[in-house]
N, C-alpha and C positions, 0 to 999 in steps of 0.2 A: 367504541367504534371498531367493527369490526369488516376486515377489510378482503378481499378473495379475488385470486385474477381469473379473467375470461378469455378463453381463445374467442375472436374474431371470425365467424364467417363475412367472409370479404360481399357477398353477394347478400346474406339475409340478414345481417348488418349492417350496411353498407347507409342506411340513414340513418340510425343511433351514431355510427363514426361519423360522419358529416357536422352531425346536431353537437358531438364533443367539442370536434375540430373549429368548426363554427363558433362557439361558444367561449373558447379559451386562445385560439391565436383565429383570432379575426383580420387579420392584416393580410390573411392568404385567403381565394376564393377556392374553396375545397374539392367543392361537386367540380367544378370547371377544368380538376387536374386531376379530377381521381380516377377517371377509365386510363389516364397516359402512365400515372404516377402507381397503379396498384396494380395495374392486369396489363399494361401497353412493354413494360421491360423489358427489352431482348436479354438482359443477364440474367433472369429467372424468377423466381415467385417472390412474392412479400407477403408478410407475418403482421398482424397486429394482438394485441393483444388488450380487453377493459381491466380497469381498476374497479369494481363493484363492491356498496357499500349494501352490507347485509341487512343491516338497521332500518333503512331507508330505503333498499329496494331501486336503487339508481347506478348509474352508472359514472364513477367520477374519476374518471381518467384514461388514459389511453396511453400506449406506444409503439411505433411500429416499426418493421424494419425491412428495409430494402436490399435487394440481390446488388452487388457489385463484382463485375470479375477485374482481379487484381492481378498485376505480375508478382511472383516473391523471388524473386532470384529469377530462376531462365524458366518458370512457369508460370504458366495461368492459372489464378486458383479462385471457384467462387466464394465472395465475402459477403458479406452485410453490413451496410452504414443505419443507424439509427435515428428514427426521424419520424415528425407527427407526433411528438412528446407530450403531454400536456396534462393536468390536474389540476380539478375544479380548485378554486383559490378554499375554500370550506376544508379542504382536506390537503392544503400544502404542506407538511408537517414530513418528514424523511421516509418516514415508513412505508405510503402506497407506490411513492417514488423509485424506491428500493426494490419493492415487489417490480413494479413495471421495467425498474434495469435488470434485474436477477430474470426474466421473462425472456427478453432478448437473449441472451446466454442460451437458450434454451436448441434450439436449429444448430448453434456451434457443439453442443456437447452431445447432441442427436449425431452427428457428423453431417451434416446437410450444407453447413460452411465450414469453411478453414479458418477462420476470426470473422467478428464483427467489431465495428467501430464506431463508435458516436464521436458528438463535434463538441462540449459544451463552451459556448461563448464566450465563457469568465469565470471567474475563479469562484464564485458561489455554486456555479453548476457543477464544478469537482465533487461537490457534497456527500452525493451519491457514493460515487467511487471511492470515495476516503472512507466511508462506513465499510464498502465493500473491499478494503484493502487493496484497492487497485491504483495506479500511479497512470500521466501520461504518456505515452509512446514519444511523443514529439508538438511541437506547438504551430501555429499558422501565427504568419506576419500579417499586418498592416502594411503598403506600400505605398505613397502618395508623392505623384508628382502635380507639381501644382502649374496650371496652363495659360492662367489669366487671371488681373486681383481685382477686380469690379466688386463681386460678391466678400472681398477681405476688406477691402478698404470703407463699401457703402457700410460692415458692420462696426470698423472701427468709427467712423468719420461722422454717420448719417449720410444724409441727400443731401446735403450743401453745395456749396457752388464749388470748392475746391474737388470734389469726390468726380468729377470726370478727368479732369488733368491729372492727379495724383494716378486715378488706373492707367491712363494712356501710357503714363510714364514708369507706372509696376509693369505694366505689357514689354515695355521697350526691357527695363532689365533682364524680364525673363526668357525675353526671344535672345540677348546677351550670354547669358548664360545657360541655354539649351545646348548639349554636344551636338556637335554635326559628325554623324556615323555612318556613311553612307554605305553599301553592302559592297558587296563583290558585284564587279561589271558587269557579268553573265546572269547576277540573278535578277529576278522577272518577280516584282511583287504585283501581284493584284486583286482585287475585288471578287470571292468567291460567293455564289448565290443558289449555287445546283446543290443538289441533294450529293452526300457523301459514297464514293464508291473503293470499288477495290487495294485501291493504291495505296491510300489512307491508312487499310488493317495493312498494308505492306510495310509502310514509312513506321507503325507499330511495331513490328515485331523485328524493328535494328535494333530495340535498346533491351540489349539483356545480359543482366549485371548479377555476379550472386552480389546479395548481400541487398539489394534495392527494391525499396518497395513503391510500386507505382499503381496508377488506374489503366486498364487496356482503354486502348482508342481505337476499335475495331471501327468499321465504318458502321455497323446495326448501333455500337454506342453512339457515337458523335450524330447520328439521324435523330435517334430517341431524343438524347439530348438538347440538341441546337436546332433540329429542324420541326419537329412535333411540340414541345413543348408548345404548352396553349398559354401559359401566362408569361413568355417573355421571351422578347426576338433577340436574336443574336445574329451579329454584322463577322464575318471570317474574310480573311487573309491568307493567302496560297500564296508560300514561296517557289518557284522552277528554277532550274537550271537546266539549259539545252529542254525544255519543255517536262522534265522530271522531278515529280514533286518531291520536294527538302525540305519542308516546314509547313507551320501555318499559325496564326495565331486569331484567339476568339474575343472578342469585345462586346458590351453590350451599353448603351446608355440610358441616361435617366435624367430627364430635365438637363440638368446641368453638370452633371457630373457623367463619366465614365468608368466601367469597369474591365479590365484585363483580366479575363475569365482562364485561358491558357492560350501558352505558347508552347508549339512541339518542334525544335526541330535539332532531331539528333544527331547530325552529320558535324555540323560545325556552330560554333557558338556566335559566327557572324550573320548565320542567318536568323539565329533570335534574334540579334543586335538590329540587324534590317527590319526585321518584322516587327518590334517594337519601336522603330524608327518610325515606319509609315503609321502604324495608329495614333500615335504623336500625332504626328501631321495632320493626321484624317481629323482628329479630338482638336485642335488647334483652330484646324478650318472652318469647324461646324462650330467655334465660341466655347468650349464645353471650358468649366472653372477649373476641375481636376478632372486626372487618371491614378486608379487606385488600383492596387495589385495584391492580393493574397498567398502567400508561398511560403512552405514551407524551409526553413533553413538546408535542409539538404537538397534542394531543390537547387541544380546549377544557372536556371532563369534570375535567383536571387542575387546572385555577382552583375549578372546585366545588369539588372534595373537601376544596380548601383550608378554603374558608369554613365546609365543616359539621364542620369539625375535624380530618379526618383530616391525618398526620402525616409527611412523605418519611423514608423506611425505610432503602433502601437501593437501590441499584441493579440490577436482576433482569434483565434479557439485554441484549444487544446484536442490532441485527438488522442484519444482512449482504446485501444485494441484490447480483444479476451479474446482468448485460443484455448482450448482444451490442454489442460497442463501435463495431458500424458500426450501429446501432438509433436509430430515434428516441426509444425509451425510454429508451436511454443518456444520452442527451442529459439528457432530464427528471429521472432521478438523480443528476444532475451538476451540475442547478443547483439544488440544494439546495432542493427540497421540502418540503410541510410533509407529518409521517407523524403521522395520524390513528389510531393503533392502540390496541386494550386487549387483556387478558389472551385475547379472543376470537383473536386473531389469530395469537398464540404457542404457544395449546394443540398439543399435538403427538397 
């Protein structure tokens, strides 16, 4: 088996990539997000690249990667996250694998980014990188707070007759032991719906730290993101004070569950504390079972979540940075960083 990669034209390719993606993560509708997801980007172009099997004359794999602009200390630098991975199950074996991670690399040591980053899920997906002698940068959490036990107790219990009283009575516990954190007097949480504007890339650009590495939240991102996105909506929270925005946090749901996608708010750690207050509330109101949270441990959101009771889960990726090893970015990855990240960062 003899195995070769292929640059990607994004346009005269563009249904061979469909037919891969299609084929190997079927869980995502491809076509539906590919003009937002390939060419839509305010942070700048994206790269893919096949895995082509010479023998066979097919194409059996794929990887691509996406422009992100990141802060690394008091700048903005464009990076690349890793994403749209996939190899036909026929050819799973480390090698084309390798080739399509060694690919990515490829835009960072061009100098076109300042690092790229993949997410991998679990610890089988390090695979790669361990061949490739590369280590994690940092890890993303699990966060779950649990909001109501209908869906815990019917799977302990069944449908019996006791499984309504036993939740009514898990409900009461839980509304017991939910913190009551109420924000500061002056601040004004509410229901945001308008598209993202200036203020936003303002409330951006108060956090800047050497040593911290985050995602910009210009307002061209958080539109791309949260307001275009064609396969999934998301519900946002605006904190004010005196009518000046201080925060905000992003949720989205799913049947029964909830996700806390991000919270931003730099000024003070009580208006996280409020603005994870009210999605509570909101996720409470509408019935939701859980709210789940992704965050990385340097992430100061992760102390909150402690206090309004959410729960550490489990462990949900690992994120992987390559920087040019003659880079001063290199450098800055090297000596151990704080990584600012939440579920924003990791969406693929």
């Amino acid at each position: 088996m003899t195995v070769v990669l292929q640059s990607v034209h994004l346009d005269r390719d563009k249904a061979e990539l469909l037919n891969v993606l299609q084929r190997n993560l079927p869980t995502l509708s491809h076509a539906d997000r590919f003009e937002w997801l390939y060419h839509g980007n305010p942070a700048g172009p994206s790269w893919s690249w096949f895995a082509y099997d010479r023998a066979t004359h097919q194409v059996v794999g794929v990887a691509s990667l996406f422009s992100r602009a990141m802060w690394i200390g008091g700048e903005v630098k464009l990076c690349g996250q890793v994403g749209d991975f996939a190899v036909h199950q026929t050819h799973r074996s480390l090698g084309p694998a390798v080739l399509l991670q060694r690919a990515t690399f490829v835009p960072v040591d061009q100098g076109l980014l300042a690092f790229c980053y993949d997410c991998p899920p679990h610890e089988a997906g390090m695979s790669t990188f361990r061949r490739l002698g590369i280590q994690a940068n940092c890890r993303m959490d699990r966060y779950v707070l649990p909001l109501r036990t209908e869906r815990l107790i019917k799977k302990s219990l069944g449908s019996g007759i006791w499984t309504a009283p036993m939740s009514a009575a898990g409900n009461f516990v839980l509304r017991l032991l939910m913190p009551k954190r109420p924000g500061p007097k002056e601040l004004k949480v509410t229901s945001f719906d308008d598209r993202f504007e200036d203020e936003f890339s303002r409330l951006d650009g108060q956090v800047v730290k050497e040593g911290l590495i985050r995602g910009r939240r210009h307002s061209e991102d958080l539109n791309w993101r949260y307001r275009d996105n064609p396969l999934c909506k998301y519900r946002v929270l605006t904190a004010r004070e005196e009518g000046k925005l201080v925060g905000y946090a992003i949720f989205t749901t799913d049947r029964e569950d909830a996700s806390l996608v991000d919270v931003f708010a730099p000024s003070k750690a009580e208006v996280a504390a409020a603005l994870i207050g009210s999605v509570i509330q909101q996720c409470k109101e509408e019935r939701f079972q859980t709210l789940q949270a992704f965050v990385s441990p340097g992430n100061p959101v992760t102390a909150i979540l402690r206090t309004v009771g959410f729960r550490y889960s489990t462990a949900a990726a690992r994120v992987v940075a390559y920087a040019n090893l003659d880079s001063s970015v290199c450098a800055v990855l090297n000596s151990q960083p704080i990584w600012s990240l939440n579920q924003a960062e990791i969406l693929g």
